[in-house]
C-alpha positions as CSV (number, residue, x, y, z in Angstrom):
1,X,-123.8,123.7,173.2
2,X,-121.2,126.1,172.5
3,X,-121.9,129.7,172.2
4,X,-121.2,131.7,168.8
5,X,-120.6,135.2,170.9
6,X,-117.9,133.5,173.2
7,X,-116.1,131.5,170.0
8,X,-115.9,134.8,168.3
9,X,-114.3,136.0,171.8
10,X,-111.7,133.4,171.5
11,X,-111.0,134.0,167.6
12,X,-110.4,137.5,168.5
13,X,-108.1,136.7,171.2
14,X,-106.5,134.2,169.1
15,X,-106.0,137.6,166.7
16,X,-104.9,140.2,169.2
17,X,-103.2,138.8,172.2
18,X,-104.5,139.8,175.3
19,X,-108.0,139.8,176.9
20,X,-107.2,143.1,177.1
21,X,-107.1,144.2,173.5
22,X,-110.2,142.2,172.9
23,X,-112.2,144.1,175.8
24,X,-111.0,147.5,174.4
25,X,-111.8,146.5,170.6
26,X,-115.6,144.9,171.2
27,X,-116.6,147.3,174.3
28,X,-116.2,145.1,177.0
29,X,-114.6,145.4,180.6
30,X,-111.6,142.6,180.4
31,X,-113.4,141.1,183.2
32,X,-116.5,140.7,181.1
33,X,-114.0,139.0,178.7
34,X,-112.3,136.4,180.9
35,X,-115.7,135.2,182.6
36,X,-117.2,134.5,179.2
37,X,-113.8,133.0,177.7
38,X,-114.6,130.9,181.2
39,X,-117.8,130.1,180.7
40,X,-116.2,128.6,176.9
41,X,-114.0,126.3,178.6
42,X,-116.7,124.8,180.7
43,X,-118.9,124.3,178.2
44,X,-115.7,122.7,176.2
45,X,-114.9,120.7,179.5
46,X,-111.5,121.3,178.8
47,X,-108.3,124.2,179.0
48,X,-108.8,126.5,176.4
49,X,-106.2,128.9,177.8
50,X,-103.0,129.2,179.6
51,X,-101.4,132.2,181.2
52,X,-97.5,133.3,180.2
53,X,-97.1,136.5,182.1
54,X,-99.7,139.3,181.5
55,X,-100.6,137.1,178.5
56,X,-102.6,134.7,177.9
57,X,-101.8,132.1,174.9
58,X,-104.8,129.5,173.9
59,X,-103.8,125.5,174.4
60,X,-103.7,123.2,171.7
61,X,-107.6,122.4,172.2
62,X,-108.2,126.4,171.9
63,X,-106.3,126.7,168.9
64,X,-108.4,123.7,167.1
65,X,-111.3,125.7,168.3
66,X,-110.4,128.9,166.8
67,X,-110.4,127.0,163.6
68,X,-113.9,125.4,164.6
69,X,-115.4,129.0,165.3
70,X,-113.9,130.5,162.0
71,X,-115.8,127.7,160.0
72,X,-119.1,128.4,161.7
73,X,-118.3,132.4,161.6
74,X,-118.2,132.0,157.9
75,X,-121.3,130.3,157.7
76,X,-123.2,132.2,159.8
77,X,-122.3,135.3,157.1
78,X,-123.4,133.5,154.5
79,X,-126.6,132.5,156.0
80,X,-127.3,136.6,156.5
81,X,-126.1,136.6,153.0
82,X,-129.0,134.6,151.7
83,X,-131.4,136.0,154.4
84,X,-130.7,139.6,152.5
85,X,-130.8,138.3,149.4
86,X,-134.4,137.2,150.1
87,X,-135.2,140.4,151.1
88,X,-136.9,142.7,148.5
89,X,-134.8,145.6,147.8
90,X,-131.3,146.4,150.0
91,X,-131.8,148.8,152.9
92,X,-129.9,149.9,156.0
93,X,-126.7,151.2,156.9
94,X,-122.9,149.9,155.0
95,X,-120.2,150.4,156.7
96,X,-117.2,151.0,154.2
97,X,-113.6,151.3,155.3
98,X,-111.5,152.9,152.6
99,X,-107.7,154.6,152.5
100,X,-107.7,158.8,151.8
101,X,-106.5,158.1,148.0
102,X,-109.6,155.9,147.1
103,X,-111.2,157.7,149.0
104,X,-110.9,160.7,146.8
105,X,-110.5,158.9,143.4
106,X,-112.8,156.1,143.7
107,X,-115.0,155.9,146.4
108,X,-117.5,159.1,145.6
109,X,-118.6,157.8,142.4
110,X,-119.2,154.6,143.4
111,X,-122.0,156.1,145.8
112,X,-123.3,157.7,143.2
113,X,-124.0,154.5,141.0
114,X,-125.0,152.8,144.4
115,X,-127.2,155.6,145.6
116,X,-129.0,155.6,141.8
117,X,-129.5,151.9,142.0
118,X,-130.4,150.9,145.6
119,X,-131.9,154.5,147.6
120,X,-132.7,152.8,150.2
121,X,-129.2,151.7,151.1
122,X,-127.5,153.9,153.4
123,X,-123.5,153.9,152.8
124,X,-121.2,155.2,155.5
125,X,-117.6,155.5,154.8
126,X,-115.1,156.2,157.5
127,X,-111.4,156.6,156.4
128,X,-109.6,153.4,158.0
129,X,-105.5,152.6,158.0
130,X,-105.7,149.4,156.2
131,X,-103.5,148.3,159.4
132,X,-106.5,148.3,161.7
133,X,-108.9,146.7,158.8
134,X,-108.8,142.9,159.9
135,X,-109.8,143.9,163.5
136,X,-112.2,146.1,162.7
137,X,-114.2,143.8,160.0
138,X,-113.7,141.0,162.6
139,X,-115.7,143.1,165.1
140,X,-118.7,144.1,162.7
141,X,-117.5,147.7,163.1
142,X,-117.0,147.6,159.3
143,X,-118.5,145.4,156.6
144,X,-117.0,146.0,153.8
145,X,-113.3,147.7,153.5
146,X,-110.6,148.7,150.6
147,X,-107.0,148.0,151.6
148,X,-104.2,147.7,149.3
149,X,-100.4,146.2,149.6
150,X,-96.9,146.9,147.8
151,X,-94.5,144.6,145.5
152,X,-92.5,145.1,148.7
153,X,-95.1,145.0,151.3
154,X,-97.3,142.1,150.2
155,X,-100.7,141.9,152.7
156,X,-100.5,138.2,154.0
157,X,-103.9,136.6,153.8
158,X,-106.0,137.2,157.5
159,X,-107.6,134.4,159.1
160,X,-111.8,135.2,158.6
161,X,-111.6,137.6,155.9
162,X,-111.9,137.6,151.9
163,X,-110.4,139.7,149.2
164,X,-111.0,140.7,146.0
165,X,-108.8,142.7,143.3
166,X,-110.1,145.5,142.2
167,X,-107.6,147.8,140.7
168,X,-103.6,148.3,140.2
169,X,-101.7,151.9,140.0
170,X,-98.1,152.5,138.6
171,X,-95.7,153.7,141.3
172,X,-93.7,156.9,140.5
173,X,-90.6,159.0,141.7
174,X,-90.8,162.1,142.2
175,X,-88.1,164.2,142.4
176,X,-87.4,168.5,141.7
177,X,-87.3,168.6,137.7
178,X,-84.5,168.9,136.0
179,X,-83.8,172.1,133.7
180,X,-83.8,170.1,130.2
181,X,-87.3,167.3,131.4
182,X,-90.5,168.6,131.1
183,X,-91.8,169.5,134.4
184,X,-94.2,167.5,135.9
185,X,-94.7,165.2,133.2
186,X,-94.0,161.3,133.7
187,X,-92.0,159.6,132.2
188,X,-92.4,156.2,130.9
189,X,-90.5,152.8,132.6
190,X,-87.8,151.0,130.6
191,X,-84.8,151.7,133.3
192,X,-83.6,150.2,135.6
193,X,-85.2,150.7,138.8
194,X,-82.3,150.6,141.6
195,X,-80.4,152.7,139.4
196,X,-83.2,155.5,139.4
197,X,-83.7,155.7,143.1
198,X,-79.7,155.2,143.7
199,X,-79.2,158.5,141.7
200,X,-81.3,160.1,144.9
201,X,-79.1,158.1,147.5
202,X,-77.9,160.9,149.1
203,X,-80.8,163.0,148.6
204,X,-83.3,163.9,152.2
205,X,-86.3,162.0,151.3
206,X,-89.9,162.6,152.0
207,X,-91.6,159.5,153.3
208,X,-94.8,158.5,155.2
209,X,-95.1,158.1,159.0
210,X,-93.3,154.8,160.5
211,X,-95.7,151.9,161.0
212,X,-97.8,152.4,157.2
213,X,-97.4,150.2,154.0
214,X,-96.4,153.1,152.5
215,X,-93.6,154.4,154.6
216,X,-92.4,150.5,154.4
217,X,-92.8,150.8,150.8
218,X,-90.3,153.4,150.4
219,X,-87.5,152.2,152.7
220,X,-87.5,148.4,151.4
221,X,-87.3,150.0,147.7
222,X,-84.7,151.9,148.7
223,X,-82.8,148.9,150.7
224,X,-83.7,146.5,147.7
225,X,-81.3,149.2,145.5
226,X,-78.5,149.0,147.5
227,X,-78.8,152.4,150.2
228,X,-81.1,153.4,152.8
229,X,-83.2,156.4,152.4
230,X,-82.1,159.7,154.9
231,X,-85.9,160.5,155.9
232,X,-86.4,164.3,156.5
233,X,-90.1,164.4,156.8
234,X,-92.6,162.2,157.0
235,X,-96.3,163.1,155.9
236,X,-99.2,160.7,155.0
237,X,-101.1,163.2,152.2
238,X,-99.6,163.0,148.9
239,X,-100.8,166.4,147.6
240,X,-98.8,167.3,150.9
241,X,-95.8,165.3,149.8
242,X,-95.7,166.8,146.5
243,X,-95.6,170.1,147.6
244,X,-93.1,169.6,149.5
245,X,-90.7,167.9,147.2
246,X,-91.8,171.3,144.6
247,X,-90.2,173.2,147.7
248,X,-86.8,171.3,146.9
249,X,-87.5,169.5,150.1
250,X,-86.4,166.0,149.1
251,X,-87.8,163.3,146.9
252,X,-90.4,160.7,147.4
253,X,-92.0,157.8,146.0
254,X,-95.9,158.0,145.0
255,X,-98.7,156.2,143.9
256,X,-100.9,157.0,140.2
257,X,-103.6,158.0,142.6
258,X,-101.7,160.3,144.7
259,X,-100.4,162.8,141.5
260,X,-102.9,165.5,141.5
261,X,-102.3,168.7,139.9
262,X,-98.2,168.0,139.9
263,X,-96.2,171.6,140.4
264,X,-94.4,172.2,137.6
265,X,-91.6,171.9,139.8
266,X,-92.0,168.5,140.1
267,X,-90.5,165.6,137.8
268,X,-91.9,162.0,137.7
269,X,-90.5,159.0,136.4
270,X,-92.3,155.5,136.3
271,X,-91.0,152.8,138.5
272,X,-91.3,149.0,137.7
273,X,-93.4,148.4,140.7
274,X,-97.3,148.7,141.5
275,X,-99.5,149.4,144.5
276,X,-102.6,147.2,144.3
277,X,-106.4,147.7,146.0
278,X,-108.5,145.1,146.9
279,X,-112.0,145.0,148.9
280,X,-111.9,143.1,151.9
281,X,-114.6,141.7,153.5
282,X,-115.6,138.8,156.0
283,X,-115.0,135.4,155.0
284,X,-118.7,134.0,153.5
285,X,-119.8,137.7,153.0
286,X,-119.3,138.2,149.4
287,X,-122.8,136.9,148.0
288,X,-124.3,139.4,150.5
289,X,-126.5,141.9,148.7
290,X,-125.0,145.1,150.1
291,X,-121.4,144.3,150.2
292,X,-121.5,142.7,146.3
293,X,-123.5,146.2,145.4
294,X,-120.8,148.6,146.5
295,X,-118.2,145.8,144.8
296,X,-119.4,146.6,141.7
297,X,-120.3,150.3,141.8
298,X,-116.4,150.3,143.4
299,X,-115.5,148.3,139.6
300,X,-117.6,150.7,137.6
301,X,-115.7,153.9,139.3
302,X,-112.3,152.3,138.1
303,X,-110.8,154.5,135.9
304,X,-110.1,152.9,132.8
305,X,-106.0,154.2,132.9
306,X,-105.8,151.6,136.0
307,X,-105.2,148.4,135.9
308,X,-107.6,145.6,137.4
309,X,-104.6,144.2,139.8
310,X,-105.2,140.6,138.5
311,X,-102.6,141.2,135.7
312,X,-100.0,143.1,137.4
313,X,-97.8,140.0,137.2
314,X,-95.3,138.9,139.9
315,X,-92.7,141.4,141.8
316,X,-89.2,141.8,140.6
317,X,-86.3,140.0,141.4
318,X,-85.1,143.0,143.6
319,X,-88.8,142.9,145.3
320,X,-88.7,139.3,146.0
321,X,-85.4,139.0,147.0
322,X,-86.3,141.7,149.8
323,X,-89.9,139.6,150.6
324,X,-87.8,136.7,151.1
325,X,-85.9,138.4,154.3
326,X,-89.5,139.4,155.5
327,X,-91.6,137.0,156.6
328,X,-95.0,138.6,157.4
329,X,-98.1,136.9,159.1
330,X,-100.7,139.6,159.3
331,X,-102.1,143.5,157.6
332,X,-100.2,144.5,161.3
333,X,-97.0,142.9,160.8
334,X,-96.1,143.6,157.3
335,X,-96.9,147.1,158.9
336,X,-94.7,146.6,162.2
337,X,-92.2,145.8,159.8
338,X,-91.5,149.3,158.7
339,X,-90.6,150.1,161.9
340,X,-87.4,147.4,161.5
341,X,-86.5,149.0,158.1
342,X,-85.9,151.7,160.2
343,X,-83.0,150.1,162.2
Protein backbone atom coordinates (compact mmCIF):
# COMPACT_ATOMS: atom_id res chain seq x y z
CA UNK A 1 0.00 0.00 0.00
CA UNK A 2 1.25 3.31 -0.68
CA UNK A 3 2.42 5.63 1.87
CA UNK A 4 0.64 9.17 2.53
CA UNK A 5 4.20 10.73 3.99
CA UNK A 6 6.08 9.68 0.77
CA UNK A 7 3.06 10.88 -1.76
CA UNK A 8 3.13 14.14 -0.11
CA UNK A 9 7.11 13.86 -0.76
CA UNK A 10 6.44 13.57 -4.42
CA UNK A 11 3.61 16.36 -4.52
CA UNK A 12 6.16 18.63 -3.06
CA UNK A 13 8.70 17.72 -5.47
CA UNK A 14 6.25 17.89 -8.12
CA UNK A 15 5.88 21.78 -6.60
CA UNK A 16 9.53 22.76 -6.02
CA UNK A 17 11.86 21.06 -8.30
CA UNK A 18 14.58 19.40 -6.76
CA UNK A 19 14.93 16.85 -3.98
CA UNK A 20 16.84 19.37 -2.76
CA UNK A 21 14.36 22.14 -2.07
CA UNK A 22 12.01 19.57 -0.65
CA UNK A 23 14.76 18.31 1.97
CA UNK A 24 15.46 22.00 2.88
CA UNK A 25 11.60 22.94 3.12
CA UNK A 26 10.23 19.74 5.37
CA UNK A 27 13.67 19.24 7.44
CA UNK A 28 15.04 16.46 5.76
CA UNK A 29 18.67 15.46 4.58
CA UNK A 30 18.10 15.17 0.47
CA UNK A 31 19.27 11.74 1.09
CA UNK A 32 16.46 11.04 3.48
CA UNK A 33 14.34 12.38 0.44
CA UNK A 34 15.55 10.26 -2.38
CA UNK A 35 15.42 6.88 -0.32
CA UNK A 36 11.88 7.47 0.53
CA UNK A 37 10.87 8.88 -3.04
CA UNK A 38 12.64 5.25 -3.70
CA UNK A 39 10.90 3.35 -1.50
CA UNK A 40 7.42 5.12 -3.57
CA UNK A 41 8.54 3.70 -6.69
CA UNK A 42 8.83 0.22 -5.46
CA UNK A 43 5.80 0.13 -3.79
CA UNK A 44 4.41 1.68 -7.26
CA UNK A 45 6.43 -1.06 -9.21
CA UNK A 46 7.12 1.45 -11.62
CA UNK A 47 9.56 4.88 -12.60
CA UNK A 48 8.21 7.57 -10.84
CA UNK A 49 11.20 9.76 -11.67
CA UNK A 50 13.78 10.56 -14.13
CA UNK A 51 17.02 12.54 -13.78
CA UNK A 52 17.73 15.76 -16.39
CA UNK A 53 20.90 17.13 -14.91
CA UNK A 54 20.93 18.15 -11.21
CA UNK A 55 17.14 17.81 -11.58
CA UNK A 56 14.97 15.42 -11.35
CA UNK A 57 11.51 15.69 -13.36
CA UNK A 58 8.60 12.99 -12.30
CA UNK A 59 7.52 10.43 -15.47
CA UNK A 60 4.21 10.35 -16.76
CA UNK A 61 3.22 7.63 -14.02
CA UNK A 62 4.58 10.19 -11.26
CA UNK A 63 2.67 12.96 -12.61
CA UNK A 64 -0.81 10.86 -12.45
CA UNK A 65 0.33 10.12 -8.97
CA UNK A 66 0.77 13.65 -7.90
CA UNK A 67 -2.84 13.97 -8.90
CA UNK A 68 -3.70 10.70 -6.91
CA UNK A 69 -1.91 12.06 -3.73
CA UNK A 70 -3.55 15.57 -3.94
CA UNK A 71 -7.11 13.79 -3.90
CA UNK A 72 -6.24 11.75 -0.92
CA UNK A 73 -4.27 14.93 0.72
CA UNK A 74 -7.59 16.70 0.58
CA UNK A 75 -9.42 14.09 2.05
CA UNK A 76 -7.32 13.34 4.74
CA UNK A 77 -7.92 17.37 5.76
CA UNK A 78 -11.28 16.93 5.74
CA UNK A 79 -11.32 13.93 7.73
CA UNK A 80 -9.28 16.10 10.61
CA UNK A 81 -11.87 18.53 9.77
CA UNK A 82 -14.72 16.53 11.04
CA UNK A 83 -12.49 14.88 13.72
CA UNK A 84 -12.23 18.67 15.27
CA UNK A 85 -15.47 19.42 14.66
CA UNK A 86 -16.42 16.47 17.03
CA UNK A 87 -14.37 17.79 19.41
CA UNK A 88 -16.00 19.95 22.23
CA UNK A 89 -14.68 23.31 22.19
CA UNK A 90 -11.42 24.39 19.68
CA UNK A 91 -8.05 24.26 21.40
CA UNK A 92 -4.42 24.24 20.38
CA UNK A 93 -2.12 26.21 18.41
CA UNK A 94 -3.23 28.17 14.63
CA UNK A 95 -0.78 28.95 12.59
CA UNK A 96 -1.80 32.23 10.55
CA UNK A 97 0.29 33.60 7.74
CA UNK A 98 -0.58 37.18 6.97
CA UNK A 99 1.15 40.26 4.89
CA UNK A 100 2.41 43.50 7.20
CA UNK A 101 -0.71 45.62 5.89
CA UNK A 102 -3.39 43.08 7.31
CA UNK A 103 -1.43 42.52 9.55
CA UNK A 104 -1.83 45.93 11.06
CA UNK A 105 -5.36 46.76 9.80
CA UNK A 106 -7.11 43.46 10.11
CA UNK A 107 -5.53 40.81 11.73
CA UNK A 108 -5.45 42.26 15.63
CA UNK A 109 -9.02 42.53 15.87
CA UNK A 110 -9.90 39.46 14.54
CA UNK A 111 -7.90 37.91 17.63
CA UNK A 112 -9.72 39.72 19.73
CA UNK A 113 -13.22 38.37 18.48
CA UNK A 114 -11.47 34.92 18.25
CA UNK A 115 -9.80 35.03 21.65
CA UNK A 116 -13.56 36.25 23.24
CA UNK A 117 -15.18 33.30 21.50
CA UNK A 118 -12.88 30.26 21.57
CA UNK A 119 -9.91 30.98 24.82
CA UNK A 120 -8.72 27.98 24.45
CA UNK A 121 -7.52 28.44 20.91
CA UNK A 122 -4.10 29.62 20.71
CA UNK A 123 -3.38 31.89 17.42
CA UNK A 124 0.14 32.43 16.19
CA UNK A 125 0.65 34.84 13.46
CA UNK A 126 3.94 35.05 11.64
CA UNK A 127 4.34 37.73 8.90
CA UNK A 128 4.70 35.61 5.57
CA UNK A 129 5.49 36.98 1.69
CA UNK A 130 2.47 35.67 0.12
CA UNK A 131 5.29 34.22 -2.38
CA UNK A 132 6.41 31.53 0.02
CA UNK A 133 2.50 30.82 1.20
CA UNK A 134 1.82 27.72 -1.12
CA UNK A 135 4.96 25.93 0.23
CA UNK A 136 4.59 26.76 3.44
CA UNK A 137 0.71 25.69 3.85
CA UNK A 138 1.78 22.52 1.73
CA UNK A 139 4.21 21.69 4.54
CA UNK A 140 1.87 22.17 7.69
CA UNK A 141 4.19 25.02 8.66
CA UNK A 142 1.03 27.23 8.28
CA UNK A 143 -2.66 26.45 8.46
CA UNK A 144 -4.30 29.13 7.56
CA UNK A 145 -2.72 32.25 5.52
CA UNK A 146 -3.97 35.85 3.90
CA UNK A 147 -2.46 36.50 0.53
CA UNK A 148 -3.65 38.93 -1.90
CA UNK A 149 -3.08 39.61 -5.89
CA UNK A 150 -3.20 42.75 -8.27
CA UNK A 151 -5.55 43.64 -11.50
CA UNK A 152 -2.03 43.20 -12.92
CA UNK A 153 -0.65 40.48 -11.00
CA UNK A 154 -3.48 37.97 -10.75
CA UNK A 155 -2.52 34.83 -8.14
CA UNK A 156 -2.97 31.73 -10.42
CA UNK A 157 -4.81 29.02 -8.52
CA UNK A 158 -2.04 26.40 -6.58
CA UNK A 159 -2.45 22.83 -6.87
CA UNK A 160 -3.66 21.63 -2.92
CA UNK A 161 -4.83 24.87 -1.69
CA UNK A 162 -8.29 26.78 -1.37
CA UNK A 163 -9.21 30.47 -1.35
CA UNK A 164 -11.64 32.57 -0.13
CA UNK A 165 -12.36 36.45 -0.82
CA UNK A 166 -12.34 38.33 1.90
CA UNK A 167 -11.88 42.00 1.20
CA UNK A 168 -10.95 44.51 -1.84
CA UNK A 169 -8.94 48.09 -1.28
CA UNK A 170 -8.78 50.91 -3.92
CA UNK A 171 -5.33 51.49 -5.25
CA UNK A 172 -3.96 55.18 -5.09
CA UNK A 173 -1.07 57.41 -6.48
CA UNK A 174 0.68 59.25 -4.52
CA UNK A 175 2.63 61.88 -5.60
CA UNK A 176 4.14 65.50 -3.74
CA UNK A 177 0.84 67.83 -3.59
CA UNK A 178 0.33 70.30 -5.71
CA UNK A 179 0.07 74.04 -4.42
CA UNK A 180 -3.79 74.53 -5.48
CA UNK A 181 -5.02 70.29 -4.22
CA UNK A 182 -5.63 69.72 -0.86
CA UNK A 183 -2.80 67.94 0.66
CA UNK A 184 -3.19 64.65 1.46
CA UNK A 185 -6.60 64.23 0.66
CA UNK A 186 -7.75 61.62 -2.15
CA UNK A 187 -9.21 62.28 -4.77
CA UNK A 188 -12.05 60.41 -6.27
CA UNK A 189 -11.58 58.12 -9.84
CA UNK A 190 -13.30 59.27 -13.02
CA UNK A 191 -9.89 59.77 -15.13
CA UNK A 192 -8.23 58.09 -17.05
CA UNK A 193 -5.80 55.94 -15.59
CA UNK A 194 -2.67 55.77 -18.05
CA UNK A 195 -2.99 59.41 -18.36
CA UNK A 196 -2.53 59.91 -14.50
CA UNK A 197 0.56 57.83 -14.09
CA UNK A 198 1.98 59.06 -17.67
CA UNK A 199 1.98 62.69 -16.18
CA UNK A 200 4.81 61.03 -13.64
CA UNK A 201 6.72 59.37 -16.63
CA UNK A 202 9.67 61.01 -16.01
CA UNK A 203 9.35 61.33 -12.44
CA UNK A 204 12.06 58.75 -10.02
CA UNK A 205 9.64 56.44 -8.62
CA UNK A 206 9.45 54.74 -5.34
CA UNK A 207 8.60 51.10 -5.72
CA UNK A 208 8.83 47.80 -3.66
CA UNK A 209 11.87 45.37 -3.75
CA UNK A 210 12.06 43.19 -7.11
CA UNK A 211 10.49 39.76 -6.77
CA UNK A 212 6.92 41.12 -4.66
CA UNK A 213 3.36 41.45 -6.25
CA UNK A 214 3.65 44.79 -5.26
CA UNK A 215 6.90 45.94 -6.95
CA UNK A 216 5.30 43.93 -10.16
CA UNK A 217 2.19 45.85 -9.57
CA UNK A 218 3.82 49.05 -10.17
CA UNK A 219 5.99 48.37 -13.18
CA UNK A 220 3.21 46.48 -15.29
CA UNK A 221 0.83 49.63 -14.43
CA UNK A 222 3.32 51.71 -15.55
CA UNK A 223 4.15 49.50 -18.89
CA UNK A 224 0.27 49.06 -19.42
CA UNK A 225 0.35 53.21 -19.74
CA UNK A 226 2.74 53.43 -22.25
CA UNK A 227 6.43 54.12 -20.12
CA UNK A 228 8.48 52.30 -17.77
CA UNK A 229 8.87 53.56 -14.31
CA UNK A 230 12.81 55.07 -13.44
CA UNK A 231 12.94 53.16 -9.92
CA UNK A 232 15.05 55.24 -7.31
CA UNK A 233 14.21 53.31 -4.20
CA UNK A 234 12.72 50.52 -3.41
CA UNK A 235 11.12 49.82 0.14
CA UNK A 236 8.42 47.30 1.28
CA UNK A 237 6.69 49.54 4.21
CA UNK A 238 4.23 51.86 3.02
CA UNK A 239 4.37 54.34 5.91
CA UNK A 240 8.07 54.23 4.70
CA UNK A 241 7.10 54.91 1.16
CA UNK A 242 5.10 57.73 2.02
CA UNK A 243 7.49 59.42 3.77
CA UNK A 244 9.59 59.26 1.40
CA UNK A 245 7.56 60.57 -1.44
CA UNK A 246 6.61 63.75 1.40
CA UNK A 247 10.54 64.22 1.06
CA UNK A 248 9.92 64.98 -2.79
CA UNK A 249 11.67 61.66 -3.36
CA UNK A 250 9.53 60.34 -6.12
CA UNK A 251 6.06 58.94 -6.45
CA UNK A 252 4.53 55.70 -5.82
CA UNK A 253 1.56 53.60 -6.11
CA UNK A 254 -0.26 52.35 -2.79
CA UNK A 255 -2.80 50.37 -1.41
CA UNK A 256 -6.21 51.82 0.91
CA UNK A 257 -4.48 49.94 3.67
CA UNK A 258 -1.16 51.31 3.28
CA UNK A 259 -2.37 55.39 3.71
CA UNK A 260 -1.79 56.01 7.30
CA UNK A 261 -1.58 59.34 8.72
CA UNK A 262 -0.68 60.83 4.91
CA UNK A 263 1.94 64.07 5.29
CA UNK A 264 0.40 66.82 4.25
CA UNK A 265 2.86 66.82 1.70
CA UNK A 266 1.50 64.11 0.09
CA UNK A 267 -1.35 64.15 -2.71
CA UNK A 268 -3.54 61.00 -3.59
CA UNK A 269 -5.50 60.34 -6.44
CA UNK A 270 -7.75 57.14 -6.96
CA UNK A 271 -6.71 54.68 -9.58
CA UNK A 272 -9.15 52.40 -11.47
CA UNK A 273 -7.53 49.33 -10.09
CA UNK A 274 -7.82 47.20 -6.80
CA UNK A 275 -5.61 44.97 -4.70
CA UNK A 276 -7.73 42.08 -3.33
CA UNK A 277 -7.10 39.61 -0.02
CA UNK A 278 -8.14 36.33 0.25
CA UNK A 279 -7.50 33.45 3.04
CA UNK A 280 -5.76 30.58 1.74
CA UNK A 281 -5.87 27.45 3.20
CA UNK A 282 -5.30 23.67 2.28
CA UNK A 283 -7.55 22.13 -0.13
CA UNK A 284 -10.52 20.19 2.19
CA UNK A 285 -9.55 22.39 5.20
CA UNK A 286 -12.23 25.01 5.14
CA UNK A 287 -14.98 23.09 7.31
CA UNK A 288 -12.19 22.75 9.99
CA UNK A 289 -13.15 24.34 13.22
CA UNK A 290 -10.16 26.51 13.78
CA UNK A 291 -9.42 27.72 10.36
CA UNK A 292 -13.44 28.62 9.61
CA UNK A 293 -13.21 30.55 13.26
CA UNK A 294 -10.34 32.94 12.36
CA UNK A 295 -12.37 33.18 8.71
CA UNK A 296 -14.96 34.74 10.23
CA UNK A 297 -13.40 36.84 13.09
CA UNK A 298 -11.00 37.94 9.85
CA UNK A 299 -14.82 38.98 8.04
CA UNK A 300 -16.06 40.73 11.18
CA UNK A 301 -12.66 42.92 11.33
CA UNK A 302 -13.40 44.12 7.67
CA UNK A 303 -13.77 47.53 7.78
CA UNK A 304 -16.95 48.47 6.32
CA UNK A 305 -15.08 51.36 3.72
CA UNK A 306 -13.59 47.95 2.04
CA UNK A 307 -14.95 46.17 -0.33
CA UNK A 308 -15.68 42.20 0.01
CA UNK A 309 -13.45 41.44 -3.30
CA UNK A 310 -16.30 39.32 -4.85
CA UNK A 311 -17.67 42.59 -6.53
CA UNK A 312 -14.62 44.15 -7.63
CA UNK A 313 -15.59 43.32 -11.24
CA UNK A 314 -13.12 42.28 -13.95
CA UNK A 315 -9.60 44.31 -14.72
CA UNK A 316 -9.44 46.94 -17.38
CA UNK A 317 -8.77 46.66 -20.83
CA UNK A 318 -5.18 48.16 -20.08
CA UNK A 319 -4.86 45.35 -17.23
CA UNK A 320 -5.85 42.48 -19.29
CA UNK A 321 -4.17 43.40 -22.25
CA UNK A 322 -0.87 43.36 -20.03
CA UNK A 323 -2.15 39.70 -18.27
CA UNK A 324 -2.48 38.40 -21.65
CA UNK A 325 1.51 38.80 -22.33
CA UNK A 326 2.01 37.10 -18.82
CA UNK A 327 1.19 33.91 -18.51
CA UNK A 328 1.65 32.90 -14.82
CA UNK A 329 1.40 29.28 -13.22
CA UNK A 330 2.01 29.73 -9.62
CA UNK A 331 2.06 32.65 -6.23
CA UNK A 332 6.16 32.26 -7.25
CA UNK A 333 5.85 32.97 -10.81
CA UNK A 334 3.49 35.86 -11.11
CA UNK A 335 6.24 36.99 -8.51
CA UNK A 336 9.42 35.94 -10.66
CA UNK A 337 7.72 37.86 -13.14
CA UNK A 338 8.59 41.27 -11.64
CA UNK A 339 11.89 40.53 -12.08
CA UNK A 340 11.26 40.47 -16.20
CA UNK A 341 9.36 43.75 -15.93
CA UNK A 342 12.58 44.82 -14.93
CA UNK A 343 14.38 44.06 -18.29
Amino acid sequence: MLDVRRLRLLRELARRGTIAAVAEALAFSPSAVSQQLGVLEREAGLPLLERTGRRVRLTPAGEDLVRHAEAVLERLERAEADLAEARTGLAGALRIGSFPTATRAIVPAALITLARRHPRLEPMVCETDPAAVAHALRAGDLDVALVHEYDFVPAPREPGLTTEPLYGEAMYLAAPAAPAAPAGTPEEAGHDQGAVLRTHAEAPWITATPGTLCHAMTVRACQAAGFTPRVRHQVDEFATVLALVAAGQGVAVVPQLGITGADRAVGLTRLLMERRTQLAFRSGAGTHPAVAAFGAALRAAVPAELGSGTDLGEPSRSVTSVLDRKETGSFETAYALSLDDQN
